[in-house]
MIDRENKOL-538751 format. One record per residue (C-alpha): residue number from 1; residue in one letter; x, y, z. Coordinates in Angstrom, 1 decimal, decimal comma. Example, Ala and Ser with C-alpha at 12.3 -4.5 7.8 and 13.67 -1.06 7.14 Angstrom:
2
@seq 1	type A	px 12,3	py -4,5	pz 7,8
@seq 2	type S	px 13,7	py -1,1	pz 7,1
***
This chain:
428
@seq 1	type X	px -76,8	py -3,7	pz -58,7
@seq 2	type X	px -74,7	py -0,7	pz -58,9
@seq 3	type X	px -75,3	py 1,9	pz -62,1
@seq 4	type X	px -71,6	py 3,3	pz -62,6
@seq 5	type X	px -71,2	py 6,3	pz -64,6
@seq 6	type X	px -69,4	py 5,0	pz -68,0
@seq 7	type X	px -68,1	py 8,1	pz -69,0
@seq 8	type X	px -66,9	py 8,1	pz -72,9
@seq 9	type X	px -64,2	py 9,5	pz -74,1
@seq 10	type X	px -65,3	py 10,3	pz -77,8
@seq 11	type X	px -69,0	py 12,2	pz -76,7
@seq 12	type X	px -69,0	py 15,5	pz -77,8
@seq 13	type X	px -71,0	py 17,6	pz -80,2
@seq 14	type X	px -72,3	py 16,6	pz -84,1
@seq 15	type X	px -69,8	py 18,1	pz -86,1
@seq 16	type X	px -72,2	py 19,2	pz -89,3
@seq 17	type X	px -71,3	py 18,3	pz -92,7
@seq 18	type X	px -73,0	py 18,0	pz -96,1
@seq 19	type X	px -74,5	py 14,8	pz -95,7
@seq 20	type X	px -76,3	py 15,9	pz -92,6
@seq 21	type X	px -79,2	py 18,6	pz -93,1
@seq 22	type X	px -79,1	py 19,2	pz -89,7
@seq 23	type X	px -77,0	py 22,3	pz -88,5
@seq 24	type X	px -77,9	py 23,2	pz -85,0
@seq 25	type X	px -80,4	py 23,3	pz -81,7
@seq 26	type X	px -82,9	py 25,8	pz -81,7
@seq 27	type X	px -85,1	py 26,8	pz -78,8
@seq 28	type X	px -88,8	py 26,6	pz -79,7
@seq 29	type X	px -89,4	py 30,0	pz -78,0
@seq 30	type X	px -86,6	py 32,5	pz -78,1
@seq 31	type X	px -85,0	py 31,0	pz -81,0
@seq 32	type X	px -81,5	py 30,8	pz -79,3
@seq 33	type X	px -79,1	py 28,4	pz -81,1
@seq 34	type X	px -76,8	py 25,2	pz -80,1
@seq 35	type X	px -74,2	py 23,0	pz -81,4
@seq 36	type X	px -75,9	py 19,4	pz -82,2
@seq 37	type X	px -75,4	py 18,2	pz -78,8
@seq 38	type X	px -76,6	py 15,8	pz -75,9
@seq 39	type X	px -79,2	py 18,7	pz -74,2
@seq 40	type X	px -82,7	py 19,6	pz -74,9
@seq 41	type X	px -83,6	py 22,8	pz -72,9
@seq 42	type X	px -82,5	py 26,2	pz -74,0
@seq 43	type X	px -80,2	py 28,1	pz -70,9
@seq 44	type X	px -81,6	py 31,2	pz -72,0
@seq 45	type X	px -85,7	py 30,5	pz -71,5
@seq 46	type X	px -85,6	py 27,1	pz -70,8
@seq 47	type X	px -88,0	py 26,3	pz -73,1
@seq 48	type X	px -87,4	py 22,7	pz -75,2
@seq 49	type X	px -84,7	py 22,7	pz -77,9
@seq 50	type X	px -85,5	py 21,6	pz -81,3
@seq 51	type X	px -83,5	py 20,7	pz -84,2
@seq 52	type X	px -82,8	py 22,9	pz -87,2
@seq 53	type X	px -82,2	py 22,3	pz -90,7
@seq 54	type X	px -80,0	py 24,3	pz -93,6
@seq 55	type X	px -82,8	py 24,5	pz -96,1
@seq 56	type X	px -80,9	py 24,3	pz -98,9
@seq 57	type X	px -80,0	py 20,5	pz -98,0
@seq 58	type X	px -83,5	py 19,5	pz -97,1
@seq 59	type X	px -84,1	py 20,7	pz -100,6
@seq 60	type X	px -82,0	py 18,2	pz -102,2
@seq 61	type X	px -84,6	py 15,5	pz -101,0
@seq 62	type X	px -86,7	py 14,1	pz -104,2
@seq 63	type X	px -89,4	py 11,9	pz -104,4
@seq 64	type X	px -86,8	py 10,1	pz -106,6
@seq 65	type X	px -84,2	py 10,0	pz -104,1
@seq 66	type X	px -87,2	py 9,1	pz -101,1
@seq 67	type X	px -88,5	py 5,9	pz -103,5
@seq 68	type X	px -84,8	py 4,8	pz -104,7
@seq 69	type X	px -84,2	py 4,1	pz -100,4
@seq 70	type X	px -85,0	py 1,2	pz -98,3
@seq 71	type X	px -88,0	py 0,1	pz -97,4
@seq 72	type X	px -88,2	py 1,5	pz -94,0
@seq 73	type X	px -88,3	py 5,1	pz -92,2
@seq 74	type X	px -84,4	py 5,3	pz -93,4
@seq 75	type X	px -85,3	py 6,3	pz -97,0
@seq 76	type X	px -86,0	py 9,9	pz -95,3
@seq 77	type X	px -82,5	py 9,9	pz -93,7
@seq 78	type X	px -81,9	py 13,2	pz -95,9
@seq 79	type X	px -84,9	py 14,9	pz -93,9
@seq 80	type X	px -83,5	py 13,3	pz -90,6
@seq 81	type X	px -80,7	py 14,4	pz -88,2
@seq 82	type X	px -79,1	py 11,1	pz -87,7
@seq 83	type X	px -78,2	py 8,1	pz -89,8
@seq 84	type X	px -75,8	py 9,6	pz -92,4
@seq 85	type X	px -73,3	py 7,3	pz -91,8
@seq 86	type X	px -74,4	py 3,6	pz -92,5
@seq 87	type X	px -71,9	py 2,0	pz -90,3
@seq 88	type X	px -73,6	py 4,1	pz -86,9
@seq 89	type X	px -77,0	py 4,0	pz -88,0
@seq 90	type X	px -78,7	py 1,7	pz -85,5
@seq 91	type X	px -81,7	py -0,2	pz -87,3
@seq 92	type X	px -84,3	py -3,3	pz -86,6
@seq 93	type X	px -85,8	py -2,2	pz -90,3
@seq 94	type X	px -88,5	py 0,1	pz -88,4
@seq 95	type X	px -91,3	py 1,7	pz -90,9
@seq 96	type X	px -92,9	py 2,0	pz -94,1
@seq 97	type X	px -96,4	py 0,7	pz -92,3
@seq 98	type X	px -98,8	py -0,5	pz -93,7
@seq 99	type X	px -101,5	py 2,1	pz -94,3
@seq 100	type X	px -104,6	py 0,4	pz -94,3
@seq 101	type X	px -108,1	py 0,7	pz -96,1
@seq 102	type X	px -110,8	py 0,5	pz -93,3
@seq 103	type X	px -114,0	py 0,4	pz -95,5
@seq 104	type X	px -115,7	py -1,5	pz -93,0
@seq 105	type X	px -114,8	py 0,5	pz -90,1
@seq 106	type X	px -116,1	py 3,7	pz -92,2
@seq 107	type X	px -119,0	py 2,1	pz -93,2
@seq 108	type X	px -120,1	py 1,5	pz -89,8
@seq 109	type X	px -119,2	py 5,2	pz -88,2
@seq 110	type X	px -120,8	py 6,7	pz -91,2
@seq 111	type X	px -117,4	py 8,2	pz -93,1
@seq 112	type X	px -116,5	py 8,4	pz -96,9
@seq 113	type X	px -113,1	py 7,8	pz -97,1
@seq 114	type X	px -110,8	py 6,0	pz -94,2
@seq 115	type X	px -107,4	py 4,4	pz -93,6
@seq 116	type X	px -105,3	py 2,9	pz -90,6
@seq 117	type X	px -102,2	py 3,5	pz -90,5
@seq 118	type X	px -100,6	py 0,7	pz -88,3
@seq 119	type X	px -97,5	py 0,6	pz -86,7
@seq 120	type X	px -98,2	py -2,1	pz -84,6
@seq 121	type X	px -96,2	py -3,6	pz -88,0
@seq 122	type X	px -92,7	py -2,6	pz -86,6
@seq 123	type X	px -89,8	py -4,5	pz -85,1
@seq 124	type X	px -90,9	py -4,3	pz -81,4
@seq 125	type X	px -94,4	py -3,5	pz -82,7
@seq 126	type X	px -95,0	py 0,2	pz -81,3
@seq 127	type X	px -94,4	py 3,7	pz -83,4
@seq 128	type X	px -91,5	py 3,9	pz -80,8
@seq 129	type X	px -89,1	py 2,2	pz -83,0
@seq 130	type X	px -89,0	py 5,1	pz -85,7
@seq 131	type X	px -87,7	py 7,4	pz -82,3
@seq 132	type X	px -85,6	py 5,3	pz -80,7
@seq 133	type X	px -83,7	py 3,7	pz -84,0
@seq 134	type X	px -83,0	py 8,0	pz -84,9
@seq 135	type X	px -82,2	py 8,2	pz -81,3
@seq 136	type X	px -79,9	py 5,7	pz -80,8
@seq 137	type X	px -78,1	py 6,7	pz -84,0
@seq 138	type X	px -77,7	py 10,5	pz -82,8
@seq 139	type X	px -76,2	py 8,5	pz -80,2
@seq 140	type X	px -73,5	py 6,8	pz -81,5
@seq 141	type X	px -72,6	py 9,9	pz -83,5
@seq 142	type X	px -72,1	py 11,7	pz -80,4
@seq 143	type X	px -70,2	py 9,2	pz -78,7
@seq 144	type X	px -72,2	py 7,6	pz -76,2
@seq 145	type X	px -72,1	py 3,9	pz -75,6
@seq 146	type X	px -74,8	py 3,4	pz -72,8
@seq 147	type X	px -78,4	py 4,7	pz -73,5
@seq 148	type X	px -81,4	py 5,1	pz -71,1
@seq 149	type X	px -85,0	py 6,2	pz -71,0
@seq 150	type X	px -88,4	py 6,6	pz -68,6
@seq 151	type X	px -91,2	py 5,1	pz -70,8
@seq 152	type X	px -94,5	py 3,6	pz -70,3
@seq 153	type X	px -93,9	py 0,2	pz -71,6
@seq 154	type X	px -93,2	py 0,9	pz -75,7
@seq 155	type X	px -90,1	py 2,8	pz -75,4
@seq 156	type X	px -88,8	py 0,7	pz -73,4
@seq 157	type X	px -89,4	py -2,5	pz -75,4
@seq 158	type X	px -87,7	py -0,4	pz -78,4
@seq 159	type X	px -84,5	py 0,9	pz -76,3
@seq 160	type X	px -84,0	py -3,0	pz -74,9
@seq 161	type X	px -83,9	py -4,0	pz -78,8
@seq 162	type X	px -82,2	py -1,4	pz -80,8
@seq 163	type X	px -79,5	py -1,8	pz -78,0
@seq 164	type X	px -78,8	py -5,0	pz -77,9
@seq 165	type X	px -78,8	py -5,2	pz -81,7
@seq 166	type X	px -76,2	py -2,3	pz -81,7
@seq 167	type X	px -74,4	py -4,0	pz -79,0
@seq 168	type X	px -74,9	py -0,5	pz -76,8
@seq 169	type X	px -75,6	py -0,8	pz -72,6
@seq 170	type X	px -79,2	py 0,1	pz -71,9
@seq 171	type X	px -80,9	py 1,5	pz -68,9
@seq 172	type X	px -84,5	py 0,8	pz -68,6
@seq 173	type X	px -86,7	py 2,9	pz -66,3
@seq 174	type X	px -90,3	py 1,9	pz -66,4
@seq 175	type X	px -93,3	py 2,5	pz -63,7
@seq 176	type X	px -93,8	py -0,6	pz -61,6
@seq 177	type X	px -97,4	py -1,4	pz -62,6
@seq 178	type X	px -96,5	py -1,3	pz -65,9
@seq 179	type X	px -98,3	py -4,5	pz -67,8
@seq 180	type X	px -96,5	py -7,4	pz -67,6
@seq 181	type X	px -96,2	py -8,1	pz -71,3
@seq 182	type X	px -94,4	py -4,9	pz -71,7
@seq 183	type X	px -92,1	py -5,6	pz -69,0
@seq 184	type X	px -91,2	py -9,1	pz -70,6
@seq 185	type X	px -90,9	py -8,0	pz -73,4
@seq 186	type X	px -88,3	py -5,8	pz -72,3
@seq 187	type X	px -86,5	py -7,7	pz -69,9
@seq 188	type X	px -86,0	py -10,3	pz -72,3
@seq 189	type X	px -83,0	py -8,6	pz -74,3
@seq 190	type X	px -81,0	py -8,9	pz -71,0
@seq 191	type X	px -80,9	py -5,2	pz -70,2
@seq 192	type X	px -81,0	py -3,2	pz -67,3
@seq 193	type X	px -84,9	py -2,6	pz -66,0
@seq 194	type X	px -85,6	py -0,6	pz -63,3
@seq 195	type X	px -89,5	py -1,0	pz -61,8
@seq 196	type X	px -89,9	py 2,4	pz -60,1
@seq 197	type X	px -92,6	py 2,8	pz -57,3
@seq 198	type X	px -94,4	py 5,6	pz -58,7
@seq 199	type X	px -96,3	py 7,3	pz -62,2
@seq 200	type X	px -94,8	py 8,2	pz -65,5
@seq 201	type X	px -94,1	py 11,4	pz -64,6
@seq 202	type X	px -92,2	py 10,3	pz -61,3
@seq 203	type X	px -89,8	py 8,4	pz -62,9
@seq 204	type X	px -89,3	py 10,8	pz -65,8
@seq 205	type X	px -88,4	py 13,3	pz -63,1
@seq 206	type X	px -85,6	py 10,9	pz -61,8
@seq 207	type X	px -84,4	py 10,6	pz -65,7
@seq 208	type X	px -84,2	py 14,1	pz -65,6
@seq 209	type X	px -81,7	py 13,9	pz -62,2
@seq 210	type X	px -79,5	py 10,8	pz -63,6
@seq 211	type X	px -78,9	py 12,6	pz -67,2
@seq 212	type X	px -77,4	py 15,3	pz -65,1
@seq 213	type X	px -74,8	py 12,7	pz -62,9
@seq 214	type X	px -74,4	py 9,9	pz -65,8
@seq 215	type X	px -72,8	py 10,4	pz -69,2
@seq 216	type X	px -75,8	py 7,9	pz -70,6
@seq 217	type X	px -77,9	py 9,4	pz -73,8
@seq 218	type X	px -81,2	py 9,5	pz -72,1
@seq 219	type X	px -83,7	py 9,1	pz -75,7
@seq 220	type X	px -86,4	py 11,3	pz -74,3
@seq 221	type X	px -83,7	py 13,9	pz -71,7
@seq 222	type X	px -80,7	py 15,0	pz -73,0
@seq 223	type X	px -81,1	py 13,3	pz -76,8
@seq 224	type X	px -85,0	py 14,5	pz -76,9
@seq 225	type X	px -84,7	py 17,0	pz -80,1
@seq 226	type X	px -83,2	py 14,1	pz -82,1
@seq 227	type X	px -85,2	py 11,4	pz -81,1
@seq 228	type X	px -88,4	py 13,3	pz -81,4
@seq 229	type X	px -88,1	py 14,2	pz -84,9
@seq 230	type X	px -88,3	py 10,3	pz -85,9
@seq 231	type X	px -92,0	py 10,7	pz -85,5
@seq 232	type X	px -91,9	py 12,9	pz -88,5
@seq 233	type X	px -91,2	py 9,6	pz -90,5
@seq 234	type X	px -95,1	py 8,7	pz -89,7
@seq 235	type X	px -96,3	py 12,1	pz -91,6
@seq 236	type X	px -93,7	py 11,4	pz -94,9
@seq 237	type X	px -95,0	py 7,9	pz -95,1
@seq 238	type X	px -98,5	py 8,4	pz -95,3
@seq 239	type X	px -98,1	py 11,6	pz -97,8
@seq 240	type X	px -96,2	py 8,9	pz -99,7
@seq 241	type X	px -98,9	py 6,0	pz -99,2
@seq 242	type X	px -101,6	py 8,6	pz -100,8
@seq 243	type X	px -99,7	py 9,3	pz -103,4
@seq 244	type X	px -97,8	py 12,2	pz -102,6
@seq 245	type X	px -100,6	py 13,9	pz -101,0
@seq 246	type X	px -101,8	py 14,9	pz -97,3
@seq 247	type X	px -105,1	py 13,5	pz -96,1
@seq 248	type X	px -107,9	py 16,0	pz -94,8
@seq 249	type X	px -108,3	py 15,1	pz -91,6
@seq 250	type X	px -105,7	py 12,8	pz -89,0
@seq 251	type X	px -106,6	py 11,6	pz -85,6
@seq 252	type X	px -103,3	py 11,1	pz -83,3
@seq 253	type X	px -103,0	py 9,6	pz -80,1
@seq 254	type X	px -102,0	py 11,8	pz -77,6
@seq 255	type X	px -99,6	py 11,2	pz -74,8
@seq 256	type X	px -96,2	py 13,9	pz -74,6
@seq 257	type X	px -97,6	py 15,5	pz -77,3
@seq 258	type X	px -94,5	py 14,9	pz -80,0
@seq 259	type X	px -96,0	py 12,4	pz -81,7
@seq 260	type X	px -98,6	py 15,1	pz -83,3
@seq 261	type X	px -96,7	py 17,9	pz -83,3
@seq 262	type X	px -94,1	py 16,2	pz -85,7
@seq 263	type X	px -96,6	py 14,5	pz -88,2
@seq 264	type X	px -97,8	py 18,3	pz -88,6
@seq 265	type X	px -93,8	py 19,2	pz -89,2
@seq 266	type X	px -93,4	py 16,8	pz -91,4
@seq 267	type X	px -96,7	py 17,8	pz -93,5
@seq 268	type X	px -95,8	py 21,0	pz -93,6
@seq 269	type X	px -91,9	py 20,7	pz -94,6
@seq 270	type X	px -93,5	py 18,1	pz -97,0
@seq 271	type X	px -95,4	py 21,3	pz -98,5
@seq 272	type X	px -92,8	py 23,5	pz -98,3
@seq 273	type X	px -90,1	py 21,3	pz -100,1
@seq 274	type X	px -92,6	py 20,7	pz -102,8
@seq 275	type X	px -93,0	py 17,3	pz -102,5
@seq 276	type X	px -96,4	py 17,5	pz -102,0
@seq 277	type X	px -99,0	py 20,4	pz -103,3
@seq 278	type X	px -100,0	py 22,2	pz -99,5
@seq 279	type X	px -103,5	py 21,5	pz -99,4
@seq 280	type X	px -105,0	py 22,1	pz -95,7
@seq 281	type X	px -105,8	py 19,4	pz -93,5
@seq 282	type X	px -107,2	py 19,5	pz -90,0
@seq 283	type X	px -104,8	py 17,6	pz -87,1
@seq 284	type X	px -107,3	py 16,1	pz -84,0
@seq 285	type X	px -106,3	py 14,6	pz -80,7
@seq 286	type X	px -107,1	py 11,8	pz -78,6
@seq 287	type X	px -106,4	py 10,8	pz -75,2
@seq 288	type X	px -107,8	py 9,1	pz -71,9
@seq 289	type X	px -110,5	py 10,1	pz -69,7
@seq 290	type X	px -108,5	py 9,4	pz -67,0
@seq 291	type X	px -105,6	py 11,0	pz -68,1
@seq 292	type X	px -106,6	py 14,2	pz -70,3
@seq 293	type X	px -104,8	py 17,2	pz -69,7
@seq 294	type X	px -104,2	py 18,6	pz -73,2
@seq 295	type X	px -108,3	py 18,1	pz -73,7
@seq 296	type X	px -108,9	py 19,6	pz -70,9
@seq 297	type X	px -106,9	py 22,8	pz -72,0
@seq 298	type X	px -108,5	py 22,6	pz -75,2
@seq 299	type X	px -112,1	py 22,4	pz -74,0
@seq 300	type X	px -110,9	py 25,2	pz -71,7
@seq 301	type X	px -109,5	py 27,8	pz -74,4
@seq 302	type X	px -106,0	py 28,1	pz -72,6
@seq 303	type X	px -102,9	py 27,8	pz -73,3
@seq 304	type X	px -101,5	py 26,6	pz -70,0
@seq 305	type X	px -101,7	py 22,5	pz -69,5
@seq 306	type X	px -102,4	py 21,4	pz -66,0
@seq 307	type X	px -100,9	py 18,3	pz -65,1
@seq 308	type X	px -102,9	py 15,8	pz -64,0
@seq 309	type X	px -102,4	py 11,9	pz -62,1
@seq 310	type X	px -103,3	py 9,3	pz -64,5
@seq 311	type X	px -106,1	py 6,9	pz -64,3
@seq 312	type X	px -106,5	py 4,8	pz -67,1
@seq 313	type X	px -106,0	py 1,5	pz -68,8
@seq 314	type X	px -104,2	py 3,2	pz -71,8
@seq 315	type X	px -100,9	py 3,4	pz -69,7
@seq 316	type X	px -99,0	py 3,7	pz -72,7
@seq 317	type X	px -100,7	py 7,2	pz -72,6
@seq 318	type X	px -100,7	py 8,3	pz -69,2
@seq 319	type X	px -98,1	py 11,2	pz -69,2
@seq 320	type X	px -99,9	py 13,2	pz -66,8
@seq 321	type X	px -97,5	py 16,6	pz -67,2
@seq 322	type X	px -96,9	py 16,1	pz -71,2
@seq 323	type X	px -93,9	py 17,8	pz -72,3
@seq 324	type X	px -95,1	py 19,1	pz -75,6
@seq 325	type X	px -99,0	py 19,5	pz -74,5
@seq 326	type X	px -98,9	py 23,3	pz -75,6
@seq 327	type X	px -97,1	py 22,6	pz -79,1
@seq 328	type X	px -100,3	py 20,0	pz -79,6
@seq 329	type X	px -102,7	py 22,4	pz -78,8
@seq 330	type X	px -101,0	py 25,2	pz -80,6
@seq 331	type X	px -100,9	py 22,4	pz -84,1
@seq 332	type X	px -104,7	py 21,4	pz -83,6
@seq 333	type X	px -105,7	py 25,2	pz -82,8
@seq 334	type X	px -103,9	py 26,3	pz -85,9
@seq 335	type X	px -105,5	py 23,3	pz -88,4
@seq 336	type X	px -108,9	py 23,7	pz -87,0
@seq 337	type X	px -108,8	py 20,2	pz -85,3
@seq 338	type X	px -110,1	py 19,2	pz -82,4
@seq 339	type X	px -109,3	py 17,1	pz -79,0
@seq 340	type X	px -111,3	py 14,9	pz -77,0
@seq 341	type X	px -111,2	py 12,2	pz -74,6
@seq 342	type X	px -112,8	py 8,8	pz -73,9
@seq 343	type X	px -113,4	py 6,5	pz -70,8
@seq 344	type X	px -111,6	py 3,3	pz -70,1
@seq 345	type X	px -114,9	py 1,4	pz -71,0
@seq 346	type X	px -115,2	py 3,6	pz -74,5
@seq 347	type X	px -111,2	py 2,1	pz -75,2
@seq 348	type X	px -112,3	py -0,9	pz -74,6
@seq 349	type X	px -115,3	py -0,9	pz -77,3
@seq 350	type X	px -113,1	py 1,2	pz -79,6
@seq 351	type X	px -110,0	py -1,8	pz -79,7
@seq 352	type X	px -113,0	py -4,2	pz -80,2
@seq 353	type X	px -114,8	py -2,2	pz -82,7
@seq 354	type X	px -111,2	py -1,8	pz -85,0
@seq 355	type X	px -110,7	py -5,4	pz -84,6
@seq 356	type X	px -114,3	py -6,5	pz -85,1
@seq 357	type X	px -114,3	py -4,6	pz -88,6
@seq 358	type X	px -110,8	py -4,5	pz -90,1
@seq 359	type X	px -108,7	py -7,5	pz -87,9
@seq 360	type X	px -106,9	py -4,8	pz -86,5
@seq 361	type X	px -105,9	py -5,9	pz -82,8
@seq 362	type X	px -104,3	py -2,3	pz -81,8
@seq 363	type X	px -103,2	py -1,8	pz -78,0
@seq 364	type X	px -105,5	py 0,4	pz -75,5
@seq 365	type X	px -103,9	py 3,5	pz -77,4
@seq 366	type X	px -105,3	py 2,4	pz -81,1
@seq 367	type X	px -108,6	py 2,1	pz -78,4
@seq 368	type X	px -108,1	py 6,0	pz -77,8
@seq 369	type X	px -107,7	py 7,3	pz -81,0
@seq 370	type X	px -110,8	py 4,8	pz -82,7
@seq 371	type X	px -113,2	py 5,3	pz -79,4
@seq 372	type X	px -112,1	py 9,2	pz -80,4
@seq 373	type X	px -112,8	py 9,2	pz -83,6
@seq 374	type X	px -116,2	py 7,7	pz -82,6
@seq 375	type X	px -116,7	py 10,7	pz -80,7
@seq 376	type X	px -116,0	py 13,5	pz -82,8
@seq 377	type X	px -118,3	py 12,2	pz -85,7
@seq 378	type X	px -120,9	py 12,3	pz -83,2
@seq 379	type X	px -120,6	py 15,6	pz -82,2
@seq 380	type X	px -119,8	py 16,8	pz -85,7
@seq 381	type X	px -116,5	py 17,8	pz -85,3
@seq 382	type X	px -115,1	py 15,6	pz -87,6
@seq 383	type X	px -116,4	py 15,6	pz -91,6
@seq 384	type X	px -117,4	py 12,2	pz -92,5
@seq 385	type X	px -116,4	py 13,0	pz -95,9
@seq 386	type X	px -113,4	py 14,0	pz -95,8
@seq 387	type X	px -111,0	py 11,2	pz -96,1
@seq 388	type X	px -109,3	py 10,4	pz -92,6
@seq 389	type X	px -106,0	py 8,9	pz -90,9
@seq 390	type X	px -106,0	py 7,6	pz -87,6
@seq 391	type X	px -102,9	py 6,5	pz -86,2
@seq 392	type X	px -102,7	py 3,0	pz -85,0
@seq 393	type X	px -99,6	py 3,2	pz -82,6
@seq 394	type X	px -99,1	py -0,4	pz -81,0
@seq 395	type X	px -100,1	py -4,1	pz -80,8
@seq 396	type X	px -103,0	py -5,1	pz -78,9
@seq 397	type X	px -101,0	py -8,2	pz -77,5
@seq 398	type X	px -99,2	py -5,9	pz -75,7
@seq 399	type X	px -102,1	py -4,7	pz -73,6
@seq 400	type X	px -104,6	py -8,1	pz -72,7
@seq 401	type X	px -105,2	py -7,0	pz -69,4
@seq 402	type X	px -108,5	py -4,9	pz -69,9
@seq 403	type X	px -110,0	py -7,8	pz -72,6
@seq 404	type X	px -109,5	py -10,5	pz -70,4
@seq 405	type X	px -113,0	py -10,7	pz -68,9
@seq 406	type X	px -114,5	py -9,9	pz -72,5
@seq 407	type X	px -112,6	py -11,1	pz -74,9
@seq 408	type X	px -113,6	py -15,2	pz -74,3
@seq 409	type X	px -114,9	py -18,3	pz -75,9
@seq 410	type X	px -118,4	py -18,2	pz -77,7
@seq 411	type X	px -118,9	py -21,2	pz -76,5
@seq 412	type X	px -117,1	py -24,0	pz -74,0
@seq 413	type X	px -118,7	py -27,4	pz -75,1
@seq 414	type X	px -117,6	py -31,3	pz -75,0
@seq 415	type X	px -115,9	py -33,1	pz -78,2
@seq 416	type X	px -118,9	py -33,7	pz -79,8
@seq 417	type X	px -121,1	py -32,9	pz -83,3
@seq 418	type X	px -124,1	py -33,5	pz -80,9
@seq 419	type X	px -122,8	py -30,4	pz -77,9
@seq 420	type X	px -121,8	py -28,5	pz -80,8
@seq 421	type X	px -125,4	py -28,5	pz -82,7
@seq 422	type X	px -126,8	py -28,3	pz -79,5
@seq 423	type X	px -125,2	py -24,9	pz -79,0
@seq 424	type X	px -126,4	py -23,4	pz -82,0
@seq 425	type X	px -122,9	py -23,0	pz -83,4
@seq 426	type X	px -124,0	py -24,4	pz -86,8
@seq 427	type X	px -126,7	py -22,1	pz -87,3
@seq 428	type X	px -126,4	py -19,0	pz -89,9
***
């Protein structure tokens, strides 16, 4: 297999115009500026670049114009930087969730008020296809016609897709444990998947060496700022959902980091746009035991995240040097949150326990965040009457590996009313 470096004539920088709100790169620390182009770290600080808006388009958005748009995470294209043109948008129909009642699930932890929302619902049934469908957009309006990413198992599923429903190349790293219904489920759209012998982390650092040789649009390297902000999209839909209002209190999976750094962007330029009134809300994390470095910073009171080697079932979490780790704990510091972390048998009881009481089958990560949840109630971090998210971010099919031994028949009996009586199956 050789990977050839398909260079493309027509890449090049975003040129900004009035249907796009977004303008430039910005870096997260110095504030030093960019054209809307293919890198993610600033050359001045090297800190991570981020995407920034002219105001006075993102202030054109209505709830009006939001609820006239399609039924998907596209009817916030005027909040997004990709997607203006319709013919490059790159699209499976990913979002507008639903966003569950869980009376049941509250009723058992003790809480007032609490809601699911579940994006094991999407097109490749992850939270990844909101990123990757804004990625692979940014993409095309840059120029590039192959695209790439490391991932745990979810973005890689969504890359395979989106690409070979845009008719783009794809170049799939993934680690080489991975669980074999993610790598199926990727291999299957006839891609290129790479199994490399190492962590997360180790084959994100070769990413980071093949964005700098190939002219491919790595989703989370050199298109990171574009692709990250389609997490905002899981923010706007549940301040829509309520309403147009933000909940109290959201617990969030944490594995980069991004994912709860940009549902607190998008509350907050949901605030600041006046589409909804800026009440305060609290922002908690969740992650795995075995792969915890952000809660362990937190616990700490730094500001420094120490990478760690995962250890966990939740692989679709186990980012051992998270990228955005100090953004999360700057987000849950600032709100008054919290983070925690759970063992691999507490993920197991808390997929169980969201399945058992709303018929929510969520993948080890939904385990996380519900085992989490669990967690802070107990040690009163979390109000049980304030009315709470969590963040339901995959399917449970994905991830059978650690129910396997638990998750079996009641009962195995012969054909029979006589064996079925026999083993009290009939009884109340």
């Amino acid at each position: 297999m050789t990977l050839a470096p398909e260079r493309s004539a027509q890449s090049g920088p975003i040129t900004s115009d009035d249907t796009n709100p977004a303008v430039a790169l910005s870096c997260r620390h110095c504030g030093a500026t960019y054209p809307l182009a293919p890198t993610h770290v600033c050359v001045e600080c090297f800190a991570p670049l981020e995407i920034a808006y002219d105001e006075d388009r993102l202030r054109r958005v209505t709830r009006e114009s939001i609820e006239a748009g399609p039924l998907n995470l596209w009817r916030y294209v005027g909040l997004l930087p990709a997607g203006h043109d319709p013919a490059r948008r790159v699209s499976l129909g990913a979002g507008f969730t639903p966003l569950r009642p869980a009376p049941r699930l509250a009723a058992e932890l003790g809480m007032r008020k609490l809601w699911v929302k579940d994006d094991s619902a999407n097109p490749t049934h992850s939270f990844k296809d909101r990123v990757v469908s804004v990625a692979l957009s940014a993409a095309r309006d840059l120029g590039f016609t192959t695209v790439a990413c490391a991932s745990t198992g979810n973005l890689a599923h969504s890359v395979a897709a989106h690409a070979a429903h845009a008719g783009l190349r794809s170049i799939v790293l993934v680690p080489h444990d991975l669980e074999a219904g993610k790598t199926v489920s990727t291999a299957v759209y006839g891609g290129t998947l790479v199994a490399i012998q190492g962590n997360y982390d180790d084959v994100n650092r070769l990413c980071s060496e093949l964005a700098g040789e190939y002219e491919w649009a790595f989703v989370n390297v050199n298109v990171r700022p574009f692709y990250a902000e389609g997490s905002k999209t899981l923010g706007y839909e549940v301040a829509e959902q309520l309403g147009w209002r933000l909940p109290a209190q959201v617990v969030i999976p944490i594995a980069s980091g991004s994912l709860l750094t940009k549902v607190d962007k998008a509350f907050r330029e949901l605030g600041r746009l006046g589409l909804v009134e800026e009440t305060p809300y609290r922002v908690f994390g969740a992650q795995a035991a075995g792969c915890n470095p952000v809660a362990a910073a937190f616990a700490r009171g730094v500001d420094t995240v120490a990478p760690v080697r995962p250890s966990t079932i939740a692989k679709s979490l186990s980012i051992g040097n998270p990228a955005d780790g100090p953004y999360a704990l700057d987000v849950v510091r600032r709100t008054g949150g919290s983070i925690t972390d759970v063992t691999d048998d507490e993920i197991v009881d808390g997929m169980k326990l969201l399945a058992r009481t709303e018929g929510v089958f969520a993948e080890t990560a939904g385990g996380v965040t519900v085992a989490c949840l669990r967690r802070l109630l107990r040690e009163g971090l979390l109000d049980p009457a304030e009315e709470t998210v969590v963040y339901n971010t995959g399917d449970g099919l994905k991830t059978l590996d650690p129910l396997v031994e638990t998750a079996v028949p009641t009962a195995t009996i012969k054909a029979s009313l006589s064996a079925f009586e026999a083993a009290g199956l009939g009884d109340d």
